[in-house]
N, C-alpha and C positions, 0 to 999 in steps of 0.2 A: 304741291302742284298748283290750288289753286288759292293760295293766302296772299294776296296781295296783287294778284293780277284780276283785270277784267276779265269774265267768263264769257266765253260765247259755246254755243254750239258748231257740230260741226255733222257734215252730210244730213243726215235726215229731218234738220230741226229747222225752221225758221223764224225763232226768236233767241234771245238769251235771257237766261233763267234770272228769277227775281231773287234777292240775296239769299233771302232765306232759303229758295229750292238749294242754292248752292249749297247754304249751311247744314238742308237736310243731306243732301248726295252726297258732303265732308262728312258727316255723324255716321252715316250709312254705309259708305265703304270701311269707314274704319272700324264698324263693328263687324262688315262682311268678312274684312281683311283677317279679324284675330280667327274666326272662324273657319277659317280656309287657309289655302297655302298664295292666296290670290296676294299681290301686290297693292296697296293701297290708292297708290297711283293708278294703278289700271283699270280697279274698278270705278273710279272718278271716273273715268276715259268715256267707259264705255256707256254708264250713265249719262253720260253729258251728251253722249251719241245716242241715245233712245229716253232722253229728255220727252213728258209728252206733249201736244201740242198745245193742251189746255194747262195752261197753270195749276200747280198741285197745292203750292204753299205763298201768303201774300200776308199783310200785317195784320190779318184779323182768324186765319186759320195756319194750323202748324198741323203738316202731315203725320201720319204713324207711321209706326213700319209698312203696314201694308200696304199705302201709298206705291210702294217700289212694286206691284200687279200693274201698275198703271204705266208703267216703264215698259217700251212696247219694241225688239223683240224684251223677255222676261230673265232679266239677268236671276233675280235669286228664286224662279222657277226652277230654270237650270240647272241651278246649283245644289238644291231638290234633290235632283233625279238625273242628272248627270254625272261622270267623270268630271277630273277636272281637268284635265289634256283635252276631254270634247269640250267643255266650257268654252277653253282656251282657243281650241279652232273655232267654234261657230263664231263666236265675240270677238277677235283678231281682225277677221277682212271687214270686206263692206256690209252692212246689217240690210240695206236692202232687200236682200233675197231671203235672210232668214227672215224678216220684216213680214217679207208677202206670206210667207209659209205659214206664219203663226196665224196671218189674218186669215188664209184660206181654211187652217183648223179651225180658227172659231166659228165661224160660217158654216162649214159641216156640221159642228158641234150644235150649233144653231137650229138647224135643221131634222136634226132625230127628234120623232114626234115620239114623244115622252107620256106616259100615261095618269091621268090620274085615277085612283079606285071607283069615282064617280060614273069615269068613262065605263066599267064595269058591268053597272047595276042591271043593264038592262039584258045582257048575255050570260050572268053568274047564271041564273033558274036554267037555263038553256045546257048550261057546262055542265051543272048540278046533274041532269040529267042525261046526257053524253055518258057521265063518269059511271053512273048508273047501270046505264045501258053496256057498257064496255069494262066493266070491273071481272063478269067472267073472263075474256080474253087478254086482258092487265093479269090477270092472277095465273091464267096459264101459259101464257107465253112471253110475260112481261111487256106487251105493247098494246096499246087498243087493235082492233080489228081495220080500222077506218079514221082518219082525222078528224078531227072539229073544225067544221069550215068558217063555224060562225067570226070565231074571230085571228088573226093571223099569234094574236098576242098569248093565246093558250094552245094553238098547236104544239104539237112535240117537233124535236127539230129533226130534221132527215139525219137517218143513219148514216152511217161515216165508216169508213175501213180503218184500221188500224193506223196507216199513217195520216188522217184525217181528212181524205178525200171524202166528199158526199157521196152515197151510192146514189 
């Protein structure tokens, strides 16, 4: 597909890739292709259509595999953790919308404030003592009596009904 012709991008890219990006996308499908039941050709395609904006590979750097994370929506994400019939639909139409979806995950993903043990030190004496104070009522009814307020990150989570509603 693409031996001897000019490469350009198509819908999402406004540049066309420097030879070698081609040469990695050729290398790359064809090792995604023995892997899958995916066509060689197609996966060129689709790469070529989620090419990213910043150059990957130029005459002084040659990408790795995992250059293709940077490939944005994430064809061998996908590939991952998908079917290959869903592969085949998301990557088929226009990548726009799956485009936005993936950025709006990352942005969530972004945003979970993440803890470090550090965060910790100053509420552990605090918890230590909770646990203290509430190990009779753990030991006879399997829950403490009362929450720990101090922190959201060591409460217990609310009870749940059997099909997993919160009570």
């Amino acid at each position: 597909m693409m031996a001897g012709k000019k490469i350009t991008t198509t819908s999402n890219n406004k540049r066309s890739p420097h030879p070698l990006e081609v040469n990695f996308i050729q290398r790359m499908a064809n090792l995604l292709s023995k892997e899958s039941e995916f066509k060689k050709e197609w996966i060129e395609e689709v790469l070529l259509k989620t090419l990213p904006d910043r150059q990957i590979a130029n005459d002084n750097v040659q990408p790795h595999i995992t250059a293709l994370y940077l490939f944005k929506p994430c064809l061998l994400e996908a590939m991952r953790v998908l079917s290959e019939d869903e592969v085949q639909g998301y990557f088929s139409g226009g990548l726009q919308e799956l485009g936005a979806l993936e950025d709006t995950y990352g942005k969530m993903i972004e945003e979970v404030p993440l803890q470090k043990f550090d965060d910790f030190t100053d509420v552990l004496p605090k918890f230590e003592e909770y646990m203290r104070v509430q190990a009779p009522s753990i030991i006879d009814t399997g829950r403490p009596s009362e929450p720990f307020i101090d922190s959201l990150w060591l409460q217990e989570p609310p009870a749940a009904t059997p099909c997993g509603v919160p009570v």
